[in-house]
N, C-alpha and C positions, 0 to 999 in steps of 0.2 A: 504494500500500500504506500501510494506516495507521502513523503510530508506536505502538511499541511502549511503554505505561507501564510505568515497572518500580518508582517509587517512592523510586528512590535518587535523591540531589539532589549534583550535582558542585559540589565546595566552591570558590568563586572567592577567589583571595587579591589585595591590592592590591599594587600596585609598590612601593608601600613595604617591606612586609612581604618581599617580594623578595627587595630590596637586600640588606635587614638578612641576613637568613637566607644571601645569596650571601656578603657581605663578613665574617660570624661564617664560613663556610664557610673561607674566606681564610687564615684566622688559622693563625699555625705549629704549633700545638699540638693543633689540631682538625682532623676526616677530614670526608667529605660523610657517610659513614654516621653516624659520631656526631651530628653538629650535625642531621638528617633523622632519626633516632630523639629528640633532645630535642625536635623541631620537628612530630612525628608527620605526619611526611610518609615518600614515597619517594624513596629514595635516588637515582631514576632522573631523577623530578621534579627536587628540586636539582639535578642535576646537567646540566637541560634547562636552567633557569634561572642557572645559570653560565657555561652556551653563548651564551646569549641577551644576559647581562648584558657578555659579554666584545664580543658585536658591536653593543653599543650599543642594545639595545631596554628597555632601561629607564630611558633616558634622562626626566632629571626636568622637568617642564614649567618652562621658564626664564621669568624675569621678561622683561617687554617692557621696552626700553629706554625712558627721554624722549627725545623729541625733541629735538633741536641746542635749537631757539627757548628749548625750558621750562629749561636750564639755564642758559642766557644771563640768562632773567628770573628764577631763582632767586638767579644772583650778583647782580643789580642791586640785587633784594632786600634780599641779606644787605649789601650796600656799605652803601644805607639805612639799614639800622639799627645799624650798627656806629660 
């Protein structure tokens, strides 16, 4: 069966935009409905993206470590020029 066009376009938000939106959620002063009416979203949405953020799927892409060696040669480095 074909898909159906319907011409509506679902709006993707980034993890970033998230967080934000999750941890303004947070805040002691503010409800999910308020902060999902400033943020023109649904209050159901936030409220998926609070679930999501509490079991760690918005987890932020970490830096990769140096390797043991590169820090070794970075102090020998810095001994050099000191």
């Amino acid at each position: 069966m074909p898909k159906m066009l319907t011409g509506k376009k679902t709006q993707q938000y980034t993890p970033e935009f998230k967080v934000k939106a999750v941890e303004w959620s947070h805040q002691a002063h503010r409800s999910v409905k308020s902060v999902a009416e400033a943020l023109d979203i649904h209050p159901f949405m936030l409220s998926r993206w609070r679930k999501e953020y509490r079991e760690g799927k918005f987890a932020m892409k970490r830096v990769k470590k140096a390797p043991a060696d590169a820090k070794k040669k970075s102090r020998s480095r810095m001994k050099l020029l000191a």
